[in-house]
Gaussian input, Z-matrix of N, CA and C with variables (Angstrom, degrees):
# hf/3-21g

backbone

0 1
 N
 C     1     B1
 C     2     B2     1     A1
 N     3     B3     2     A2     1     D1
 C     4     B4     3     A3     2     D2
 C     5     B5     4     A4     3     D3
 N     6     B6     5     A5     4     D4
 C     7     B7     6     A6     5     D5
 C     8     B8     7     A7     6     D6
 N     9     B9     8     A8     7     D7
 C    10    B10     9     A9     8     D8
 C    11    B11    10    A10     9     D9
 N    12    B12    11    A11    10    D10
 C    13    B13    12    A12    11    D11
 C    14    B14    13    A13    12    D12
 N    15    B15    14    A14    13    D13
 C    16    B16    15    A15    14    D14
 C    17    B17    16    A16    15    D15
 N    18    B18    17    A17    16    D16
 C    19    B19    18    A18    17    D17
 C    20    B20    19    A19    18    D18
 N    21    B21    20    A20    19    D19
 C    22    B22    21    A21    20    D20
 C    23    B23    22    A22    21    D21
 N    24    B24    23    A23    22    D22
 C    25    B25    24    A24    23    D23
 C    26    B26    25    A25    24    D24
 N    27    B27    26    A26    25    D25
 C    28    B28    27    A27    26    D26
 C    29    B29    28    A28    27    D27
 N    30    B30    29    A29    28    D28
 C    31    B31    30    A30    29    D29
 C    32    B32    31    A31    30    D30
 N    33    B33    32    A32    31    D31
 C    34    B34    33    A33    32    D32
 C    35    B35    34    A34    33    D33
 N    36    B36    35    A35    34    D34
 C    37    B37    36    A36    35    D35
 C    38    B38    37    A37    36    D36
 N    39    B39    38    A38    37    D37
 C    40    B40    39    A39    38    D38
 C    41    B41    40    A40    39    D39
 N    42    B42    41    A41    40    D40
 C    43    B43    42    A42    41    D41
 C    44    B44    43    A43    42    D42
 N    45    B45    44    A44    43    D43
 C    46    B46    45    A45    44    D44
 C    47    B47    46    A46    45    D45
 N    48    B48    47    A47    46    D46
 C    49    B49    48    A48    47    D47
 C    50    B50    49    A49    48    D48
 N    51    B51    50    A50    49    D49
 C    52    B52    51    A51    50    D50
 C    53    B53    52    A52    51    D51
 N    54    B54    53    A53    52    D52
 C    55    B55    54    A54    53    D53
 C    56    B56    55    A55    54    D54
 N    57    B57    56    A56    55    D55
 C    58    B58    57    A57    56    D56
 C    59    B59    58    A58    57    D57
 N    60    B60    59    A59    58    D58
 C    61    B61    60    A60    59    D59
 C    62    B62    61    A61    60    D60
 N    63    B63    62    A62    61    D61
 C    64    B64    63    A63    62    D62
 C    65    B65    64    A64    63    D63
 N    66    B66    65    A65    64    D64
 C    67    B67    66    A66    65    D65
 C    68    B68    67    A67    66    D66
 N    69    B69    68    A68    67    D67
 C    70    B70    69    A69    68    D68
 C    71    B71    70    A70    69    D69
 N    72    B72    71    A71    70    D70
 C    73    B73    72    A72    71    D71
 C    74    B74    73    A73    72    D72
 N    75    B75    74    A74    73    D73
 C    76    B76    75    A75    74    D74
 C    77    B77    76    A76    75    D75
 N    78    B78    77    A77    76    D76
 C    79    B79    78    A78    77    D77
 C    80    B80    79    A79    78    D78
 N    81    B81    80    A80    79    D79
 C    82    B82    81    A81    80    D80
 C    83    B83    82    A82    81    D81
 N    84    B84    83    A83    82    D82
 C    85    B85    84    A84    83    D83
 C    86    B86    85    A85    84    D84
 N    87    B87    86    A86    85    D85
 C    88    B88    87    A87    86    D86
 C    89    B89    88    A88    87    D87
 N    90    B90    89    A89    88    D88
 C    91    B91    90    A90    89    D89
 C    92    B92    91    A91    90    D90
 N    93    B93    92    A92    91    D91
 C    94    B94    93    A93    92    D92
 C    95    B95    94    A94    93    D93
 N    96    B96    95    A95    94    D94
 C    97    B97    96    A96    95    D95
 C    98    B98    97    A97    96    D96
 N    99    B99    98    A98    97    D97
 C   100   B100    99    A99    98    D98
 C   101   B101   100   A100    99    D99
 N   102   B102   101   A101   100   D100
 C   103   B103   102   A102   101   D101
 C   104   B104   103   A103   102   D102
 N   105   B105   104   A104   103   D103
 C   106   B106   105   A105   104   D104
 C   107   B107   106   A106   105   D105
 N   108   B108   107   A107   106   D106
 C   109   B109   108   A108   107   D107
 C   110   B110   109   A109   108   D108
 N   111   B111   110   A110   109   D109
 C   112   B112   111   A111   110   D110
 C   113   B113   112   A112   111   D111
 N   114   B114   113   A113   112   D112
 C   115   B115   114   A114   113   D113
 C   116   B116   115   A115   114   D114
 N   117   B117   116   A116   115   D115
 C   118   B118   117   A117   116   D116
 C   119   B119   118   A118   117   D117
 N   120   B120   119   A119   118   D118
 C   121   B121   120   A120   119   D119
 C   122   B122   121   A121   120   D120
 N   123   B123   122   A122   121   D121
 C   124   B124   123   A123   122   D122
 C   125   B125   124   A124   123   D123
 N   126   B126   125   A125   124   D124
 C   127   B127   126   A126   125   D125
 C   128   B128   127   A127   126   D126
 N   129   B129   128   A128   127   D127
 C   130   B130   129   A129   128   D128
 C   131   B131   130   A130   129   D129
 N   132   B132   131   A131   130   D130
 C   133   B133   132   A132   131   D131
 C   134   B134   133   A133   132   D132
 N   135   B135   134   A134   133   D133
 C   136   B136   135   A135   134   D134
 C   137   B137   136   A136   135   D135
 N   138   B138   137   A137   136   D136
 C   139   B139   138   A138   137   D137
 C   140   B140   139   A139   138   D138
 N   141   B141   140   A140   139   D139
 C   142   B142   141   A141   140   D140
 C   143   B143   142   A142   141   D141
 N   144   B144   143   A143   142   D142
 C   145   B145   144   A144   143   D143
 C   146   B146   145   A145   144   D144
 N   147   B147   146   A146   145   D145
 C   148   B148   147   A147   146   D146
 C   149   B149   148   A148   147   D147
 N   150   B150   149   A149   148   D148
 C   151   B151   150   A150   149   D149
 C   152   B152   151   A151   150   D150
 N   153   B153   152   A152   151   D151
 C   154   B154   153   A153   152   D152
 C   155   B155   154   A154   153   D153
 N   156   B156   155   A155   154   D154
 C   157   B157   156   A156   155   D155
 C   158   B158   157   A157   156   D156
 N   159   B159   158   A158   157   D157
 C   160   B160   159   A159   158   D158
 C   161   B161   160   A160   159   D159
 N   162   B162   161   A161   160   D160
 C   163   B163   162   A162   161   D161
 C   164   B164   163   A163   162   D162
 N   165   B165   164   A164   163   D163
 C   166   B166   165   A165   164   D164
 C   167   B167   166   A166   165   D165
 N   168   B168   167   A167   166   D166
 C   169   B169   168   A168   167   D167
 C   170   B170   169   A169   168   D168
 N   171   B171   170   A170   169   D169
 C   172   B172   171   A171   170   D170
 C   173   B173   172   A172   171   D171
 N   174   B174   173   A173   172   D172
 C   175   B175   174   A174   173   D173
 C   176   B176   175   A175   174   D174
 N   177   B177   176   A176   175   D175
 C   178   B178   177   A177   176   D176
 C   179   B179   178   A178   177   D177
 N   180   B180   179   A179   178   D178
 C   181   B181   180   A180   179   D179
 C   182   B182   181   A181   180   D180
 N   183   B183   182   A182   181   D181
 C   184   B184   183   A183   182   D182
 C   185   B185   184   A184   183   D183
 N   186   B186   185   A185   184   D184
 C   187   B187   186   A186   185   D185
 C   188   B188   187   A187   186   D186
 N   189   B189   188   A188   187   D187
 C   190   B190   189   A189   188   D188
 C   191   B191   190   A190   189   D189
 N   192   B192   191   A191   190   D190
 C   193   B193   192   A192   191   D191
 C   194   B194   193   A193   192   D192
 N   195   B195   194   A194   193   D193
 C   196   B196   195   A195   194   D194
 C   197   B197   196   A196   195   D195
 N   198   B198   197   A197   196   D196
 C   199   B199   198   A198   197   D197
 C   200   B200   199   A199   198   D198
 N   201   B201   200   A200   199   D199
 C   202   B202   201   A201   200   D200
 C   203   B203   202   A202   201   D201
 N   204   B204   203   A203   202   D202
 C   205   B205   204   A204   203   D203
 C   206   B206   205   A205   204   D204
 N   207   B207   206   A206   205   D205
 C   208   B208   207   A207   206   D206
 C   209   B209   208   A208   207   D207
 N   210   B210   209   A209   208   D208
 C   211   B211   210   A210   209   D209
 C   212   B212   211   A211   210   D210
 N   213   B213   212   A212   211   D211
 C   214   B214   213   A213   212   D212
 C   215   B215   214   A214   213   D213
 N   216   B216   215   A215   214   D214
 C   217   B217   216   A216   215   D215
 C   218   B218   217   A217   216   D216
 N   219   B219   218   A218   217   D217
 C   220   B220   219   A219   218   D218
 C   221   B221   220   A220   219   D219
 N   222   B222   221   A221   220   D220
 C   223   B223   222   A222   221   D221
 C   224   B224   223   A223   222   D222
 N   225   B225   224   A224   223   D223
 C   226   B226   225   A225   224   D224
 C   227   B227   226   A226   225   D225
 N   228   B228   227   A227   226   D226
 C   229   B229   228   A228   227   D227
 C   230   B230   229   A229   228   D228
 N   231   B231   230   A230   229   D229
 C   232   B232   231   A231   230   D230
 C   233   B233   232   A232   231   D231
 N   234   B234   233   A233   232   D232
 C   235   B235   234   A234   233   D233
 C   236   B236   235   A235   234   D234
 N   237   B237   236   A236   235   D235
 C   238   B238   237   A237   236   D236
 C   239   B239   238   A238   237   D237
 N   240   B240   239   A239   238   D238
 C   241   B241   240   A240   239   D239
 C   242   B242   241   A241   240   D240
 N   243   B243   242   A242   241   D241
 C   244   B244   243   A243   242   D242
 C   245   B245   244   A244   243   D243
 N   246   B246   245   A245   244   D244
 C   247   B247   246   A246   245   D245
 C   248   B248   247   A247   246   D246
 N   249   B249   248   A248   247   D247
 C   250   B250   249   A249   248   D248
 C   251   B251   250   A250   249   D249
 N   252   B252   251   A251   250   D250
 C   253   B253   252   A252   251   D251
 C   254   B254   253   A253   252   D252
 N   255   B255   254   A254   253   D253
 C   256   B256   255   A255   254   D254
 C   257   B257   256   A256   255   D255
 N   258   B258   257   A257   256   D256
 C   259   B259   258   A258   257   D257
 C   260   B260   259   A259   258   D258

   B1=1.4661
   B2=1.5287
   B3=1.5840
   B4=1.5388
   B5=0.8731
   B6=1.0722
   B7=1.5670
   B8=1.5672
   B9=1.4320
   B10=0.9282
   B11=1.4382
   B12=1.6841
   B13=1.0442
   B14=1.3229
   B15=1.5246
   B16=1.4334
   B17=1.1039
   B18=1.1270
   B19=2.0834
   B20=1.4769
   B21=1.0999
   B22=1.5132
   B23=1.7270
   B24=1.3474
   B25=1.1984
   B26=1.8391
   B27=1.7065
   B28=1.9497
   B29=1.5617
   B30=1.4503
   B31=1.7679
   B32=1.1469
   B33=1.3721
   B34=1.5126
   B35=1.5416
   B36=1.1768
   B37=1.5517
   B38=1.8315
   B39=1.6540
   B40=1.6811
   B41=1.3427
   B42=1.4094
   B43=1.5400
   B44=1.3043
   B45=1.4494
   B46=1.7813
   B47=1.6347
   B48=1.4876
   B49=2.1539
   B50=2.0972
   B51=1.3788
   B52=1.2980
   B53=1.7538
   B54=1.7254
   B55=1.3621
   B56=1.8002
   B57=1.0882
   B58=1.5045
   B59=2.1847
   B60=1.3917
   B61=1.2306
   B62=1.7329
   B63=1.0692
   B64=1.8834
   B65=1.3307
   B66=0.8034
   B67=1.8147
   B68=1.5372
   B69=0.9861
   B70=1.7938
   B71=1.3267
   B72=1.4976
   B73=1.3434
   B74=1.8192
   B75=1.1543
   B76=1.1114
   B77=1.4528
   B78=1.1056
   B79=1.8367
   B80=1.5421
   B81=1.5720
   B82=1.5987
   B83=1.4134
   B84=1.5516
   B85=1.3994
   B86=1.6613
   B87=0.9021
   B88=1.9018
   B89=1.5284
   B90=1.2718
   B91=1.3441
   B92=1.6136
   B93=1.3240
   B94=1.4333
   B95=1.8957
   B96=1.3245
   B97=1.3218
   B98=1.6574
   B99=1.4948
   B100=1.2078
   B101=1.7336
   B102=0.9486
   B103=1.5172
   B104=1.4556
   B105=1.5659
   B106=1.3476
   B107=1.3710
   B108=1.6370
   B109=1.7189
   B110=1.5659
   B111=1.7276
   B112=1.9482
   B113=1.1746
   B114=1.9132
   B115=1.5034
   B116=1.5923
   B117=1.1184
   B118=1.0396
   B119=1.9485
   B120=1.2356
   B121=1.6627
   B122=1.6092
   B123=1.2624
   B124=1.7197
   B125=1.8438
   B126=1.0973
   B127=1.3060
   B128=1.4420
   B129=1.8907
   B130=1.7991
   B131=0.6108
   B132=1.8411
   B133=1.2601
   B134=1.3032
   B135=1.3208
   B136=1.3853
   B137=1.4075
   B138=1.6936
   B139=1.6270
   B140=1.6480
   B141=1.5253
   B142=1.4307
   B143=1.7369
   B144=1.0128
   B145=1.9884
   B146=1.6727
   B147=1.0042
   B148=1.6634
   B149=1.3606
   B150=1.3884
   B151=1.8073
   B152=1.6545
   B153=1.1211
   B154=2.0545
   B155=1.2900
   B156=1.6676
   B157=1.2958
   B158=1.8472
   B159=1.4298
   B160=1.8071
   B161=1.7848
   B162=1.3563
   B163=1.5552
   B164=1.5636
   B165=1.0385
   B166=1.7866
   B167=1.7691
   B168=1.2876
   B169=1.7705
   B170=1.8997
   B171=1.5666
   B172=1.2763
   B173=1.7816
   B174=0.8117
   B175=1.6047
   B176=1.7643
   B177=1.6432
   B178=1.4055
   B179=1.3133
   B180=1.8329
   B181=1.5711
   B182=1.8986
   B183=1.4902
   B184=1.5652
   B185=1.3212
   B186=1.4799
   B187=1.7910
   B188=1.2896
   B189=1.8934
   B190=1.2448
   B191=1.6350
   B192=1.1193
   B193=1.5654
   B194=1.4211
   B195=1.6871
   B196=1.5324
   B197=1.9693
   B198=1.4144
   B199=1.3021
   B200=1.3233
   B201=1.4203
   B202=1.3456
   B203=1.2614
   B204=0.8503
   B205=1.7216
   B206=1.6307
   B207=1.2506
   B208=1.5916
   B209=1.6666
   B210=0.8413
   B211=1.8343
   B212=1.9956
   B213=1.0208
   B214=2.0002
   B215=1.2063
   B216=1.7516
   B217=1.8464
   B218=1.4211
   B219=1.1758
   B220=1.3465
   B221=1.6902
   B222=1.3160
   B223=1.2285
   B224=1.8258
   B225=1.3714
   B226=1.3316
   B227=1.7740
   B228=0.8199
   B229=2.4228
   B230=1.5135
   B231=1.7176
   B232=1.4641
   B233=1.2639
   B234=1.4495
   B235=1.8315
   B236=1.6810
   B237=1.6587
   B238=1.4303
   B239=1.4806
   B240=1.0359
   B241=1.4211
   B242=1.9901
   B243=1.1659
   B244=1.5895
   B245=1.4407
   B246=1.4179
   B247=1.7761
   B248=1.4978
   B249=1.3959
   B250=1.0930
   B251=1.9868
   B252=1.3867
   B253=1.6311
   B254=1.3203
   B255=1.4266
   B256=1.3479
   B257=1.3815
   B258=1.7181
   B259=1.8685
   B260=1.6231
   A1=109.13
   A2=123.24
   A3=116.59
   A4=141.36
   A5=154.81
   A6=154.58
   A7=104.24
   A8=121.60
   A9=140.83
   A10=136.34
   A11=135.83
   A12=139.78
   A13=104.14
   A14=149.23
   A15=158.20
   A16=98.08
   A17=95.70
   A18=122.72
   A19=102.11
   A20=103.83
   A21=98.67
   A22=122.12
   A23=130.42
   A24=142.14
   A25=109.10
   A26=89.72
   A27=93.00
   A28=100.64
   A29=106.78
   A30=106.13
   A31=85.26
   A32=113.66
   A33=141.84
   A34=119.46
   A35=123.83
   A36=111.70
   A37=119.04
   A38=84.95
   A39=100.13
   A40=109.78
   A41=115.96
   A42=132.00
   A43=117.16
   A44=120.95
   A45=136.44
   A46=90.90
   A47=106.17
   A48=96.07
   A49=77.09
   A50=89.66
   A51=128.56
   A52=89.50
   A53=101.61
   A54=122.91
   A55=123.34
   A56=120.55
   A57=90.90
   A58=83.60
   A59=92.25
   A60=115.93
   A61=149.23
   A62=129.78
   A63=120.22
   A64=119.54
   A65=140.88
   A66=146.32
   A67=81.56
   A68=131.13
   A69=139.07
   A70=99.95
   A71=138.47
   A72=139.95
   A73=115.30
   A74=120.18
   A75=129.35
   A76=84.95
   A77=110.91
   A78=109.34
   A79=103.28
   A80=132.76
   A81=99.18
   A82=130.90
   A83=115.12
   A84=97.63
   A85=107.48
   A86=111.89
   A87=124.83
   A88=65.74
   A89=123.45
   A90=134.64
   A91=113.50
   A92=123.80
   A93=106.61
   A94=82.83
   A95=119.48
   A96=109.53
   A97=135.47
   A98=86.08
   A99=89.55
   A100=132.20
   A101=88.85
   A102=112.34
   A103=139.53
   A104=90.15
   A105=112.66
   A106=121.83
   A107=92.04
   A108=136.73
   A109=90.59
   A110=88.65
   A111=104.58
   A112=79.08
   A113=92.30
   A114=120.81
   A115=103.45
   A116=135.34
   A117=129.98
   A118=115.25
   A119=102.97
   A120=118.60
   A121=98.89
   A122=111.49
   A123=123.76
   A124=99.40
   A125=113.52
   A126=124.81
   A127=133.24
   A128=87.35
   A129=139.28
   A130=114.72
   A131=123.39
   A132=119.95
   A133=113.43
   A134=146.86
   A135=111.95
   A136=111.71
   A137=119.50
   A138=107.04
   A139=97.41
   A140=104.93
   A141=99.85
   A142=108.90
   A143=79.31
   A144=114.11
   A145=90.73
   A146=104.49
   A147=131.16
   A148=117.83
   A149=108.22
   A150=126.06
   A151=112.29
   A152=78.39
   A153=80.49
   A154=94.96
   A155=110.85
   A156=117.50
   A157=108.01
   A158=108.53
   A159=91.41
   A160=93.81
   A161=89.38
   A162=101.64
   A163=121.75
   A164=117.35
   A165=125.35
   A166=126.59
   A167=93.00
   A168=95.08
   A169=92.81
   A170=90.87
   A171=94.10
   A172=130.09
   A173=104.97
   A174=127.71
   A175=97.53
   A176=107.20
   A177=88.59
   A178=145.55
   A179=87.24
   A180=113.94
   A181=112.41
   A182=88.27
   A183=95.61
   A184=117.45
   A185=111.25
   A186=118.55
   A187=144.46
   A188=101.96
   A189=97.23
   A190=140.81
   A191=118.84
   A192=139.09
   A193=92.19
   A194=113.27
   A195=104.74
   A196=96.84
   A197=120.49
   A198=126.59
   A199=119.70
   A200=118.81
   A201=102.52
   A202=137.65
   A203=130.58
   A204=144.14
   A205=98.62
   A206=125.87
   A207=113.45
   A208=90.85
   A209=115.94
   A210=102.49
   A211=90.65
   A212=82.31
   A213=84.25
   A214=97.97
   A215=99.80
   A216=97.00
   A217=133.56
   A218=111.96
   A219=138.65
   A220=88.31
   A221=106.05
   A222=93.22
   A223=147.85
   A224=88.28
   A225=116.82
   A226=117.47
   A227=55.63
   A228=92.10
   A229=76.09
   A230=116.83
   A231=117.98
   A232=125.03
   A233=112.56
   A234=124.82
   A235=103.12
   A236=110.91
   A237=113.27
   A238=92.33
   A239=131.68
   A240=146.38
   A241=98.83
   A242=92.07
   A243=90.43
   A244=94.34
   A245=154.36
   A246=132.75
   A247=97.48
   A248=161.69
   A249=148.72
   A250=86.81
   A251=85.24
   A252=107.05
   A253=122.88
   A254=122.05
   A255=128.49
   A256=142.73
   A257=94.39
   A258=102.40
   A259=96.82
   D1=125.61
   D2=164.13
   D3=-86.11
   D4=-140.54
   D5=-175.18
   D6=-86.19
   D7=138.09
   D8=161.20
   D9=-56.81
   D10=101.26
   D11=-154.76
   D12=-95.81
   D13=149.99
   D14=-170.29
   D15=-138.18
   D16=141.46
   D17=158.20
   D18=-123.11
   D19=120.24
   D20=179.11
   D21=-155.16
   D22=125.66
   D23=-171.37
   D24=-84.98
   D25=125.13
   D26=173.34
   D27=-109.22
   D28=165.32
   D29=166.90
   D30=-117.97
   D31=142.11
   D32=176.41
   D33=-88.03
   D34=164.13
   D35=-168.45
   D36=-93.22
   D37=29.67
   D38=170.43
   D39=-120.14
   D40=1.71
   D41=-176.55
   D42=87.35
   D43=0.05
   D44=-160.72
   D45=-81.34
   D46=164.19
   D47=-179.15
   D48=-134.92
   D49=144.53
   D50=-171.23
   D51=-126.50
   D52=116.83
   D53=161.78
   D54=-99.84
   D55=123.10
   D56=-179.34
   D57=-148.57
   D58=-162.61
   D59=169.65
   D60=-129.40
   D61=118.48
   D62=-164.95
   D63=-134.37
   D64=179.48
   D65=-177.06
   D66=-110.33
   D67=-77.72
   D68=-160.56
   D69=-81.92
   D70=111.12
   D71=162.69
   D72=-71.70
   D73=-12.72
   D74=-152.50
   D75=-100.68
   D76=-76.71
   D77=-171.88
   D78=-61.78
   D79=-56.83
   D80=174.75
   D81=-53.80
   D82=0.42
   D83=165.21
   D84=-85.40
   D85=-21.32
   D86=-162.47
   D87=-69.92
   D88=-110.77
   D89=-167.58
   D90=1.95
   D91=-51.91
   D92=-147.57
   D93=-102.84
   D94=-15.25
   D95=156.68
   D96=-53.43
   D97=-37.22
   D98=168.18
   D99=-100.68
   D100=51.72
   D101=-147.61
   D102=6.17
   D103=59.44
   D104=-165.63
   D105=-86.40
   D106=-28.01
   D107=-164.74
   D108=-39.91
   D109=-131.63
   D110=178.96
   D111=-102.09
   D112=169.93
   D113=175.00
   D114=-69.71
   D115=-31.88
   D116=-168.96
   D117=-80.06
   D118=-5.18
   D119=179.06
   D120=-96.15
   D121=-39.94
   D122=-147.94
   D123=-60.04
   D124=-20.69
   D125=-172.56
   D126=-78.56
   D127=-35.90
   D128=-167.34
   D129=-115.95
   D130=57.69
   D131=-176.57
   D132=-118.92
   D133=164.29
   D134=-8.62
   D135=-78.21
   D136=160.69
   D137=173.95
   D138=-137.69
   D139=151.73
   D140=177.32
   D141=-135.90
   D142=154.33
   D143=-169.62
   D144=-41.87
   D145=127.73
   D146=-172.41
   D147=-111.43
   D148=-38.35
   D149=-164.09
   D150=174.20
   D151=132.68
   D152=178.59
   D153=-153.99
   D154=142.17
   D155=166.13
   D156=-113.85
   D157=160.60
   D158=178.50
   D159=-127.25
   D160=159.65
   D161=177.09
   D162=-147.45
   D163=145.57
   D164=172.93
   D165=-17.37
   D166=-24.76
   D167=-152.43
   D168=-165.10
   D169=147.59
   D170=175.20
   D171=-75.09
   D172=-14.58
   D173=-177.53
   D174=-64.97
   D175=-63.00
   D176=-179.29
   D177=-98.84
   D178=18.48
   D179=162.61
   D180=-62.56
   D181=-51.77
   D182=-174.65
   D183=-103.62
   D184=22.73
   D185=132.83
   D186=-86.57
   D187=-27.92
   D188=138.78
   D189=-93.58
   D190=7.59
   D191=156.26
   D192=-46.83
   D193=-56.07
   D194=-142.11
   D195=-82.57
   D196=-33.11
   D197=171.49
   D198=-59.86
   D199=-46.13
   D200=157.32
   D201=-69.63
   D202=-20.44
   D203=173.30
   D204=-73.44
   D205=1.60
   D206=173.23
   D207=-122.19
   D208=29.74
   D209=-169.21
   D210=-109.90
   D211=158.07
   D212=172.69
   D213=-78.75
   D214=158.80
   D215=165.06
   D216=-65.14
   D217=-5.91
   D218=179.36
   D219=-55.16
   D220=-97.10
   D221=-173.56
   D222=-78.45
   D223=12.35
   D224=163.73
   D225=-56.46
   D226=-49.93
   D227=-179.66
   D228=-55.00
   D229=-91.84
   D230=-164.71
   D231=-24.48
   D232=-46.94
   D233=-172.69
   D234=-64.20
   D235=-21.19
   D236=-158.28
   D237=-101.18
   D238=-34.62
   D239=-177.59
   D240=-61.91
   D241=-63.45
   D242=-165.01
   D243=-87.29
   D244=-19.90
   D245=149.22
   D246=-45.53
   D247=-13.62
   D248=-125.87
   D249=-113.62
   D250=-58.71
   D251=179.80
   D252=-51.23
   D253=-44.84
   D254=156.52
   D255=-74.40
   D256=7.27
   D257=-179.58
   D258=-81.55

């Protein structure tokens, strides 16, 4: 088995949610804390881990990266709401 791929949503300290993708969940949060992250965090800081899902391979980390990042926040919220329920 290899390394573990994440998709995972932060809320930023303007309330906005930033979706992206990493192999290491631990250091892209260090990272975008330190506003190392994306440009679009670097601004919105601090932000913390909201929802993350992990997967096999990087491809279908950053297919669902790319599906959620087109979804409204509406149901963005939902996916984050109900990961909440199952931790």
């Amino acid at each position: 088995m290899g390394k573990k791929n994440y998709t995972y949503i932060v809320k930023c300290r303007d309330g906005s949610l930033y979706t992206g993708w990493t192999n290491d969940l631990e250091k892209r949060m260090k990272a975008h804390n330190a506003g190392k992250g994306a440009k679009y965090t670097k601004s919105r800081r601090p932000v913390t881990l909201v929802y993350y899902e992990s997967f096999e391979t990087k491809e279908e980390a950053m297919r669902r990266e790319y599906e959620i990042k087109h979804m409204p926040r509406e149901k963005k919220e939902k996916i984050i709401e109900r990961g909440r329920l199952q931790v």
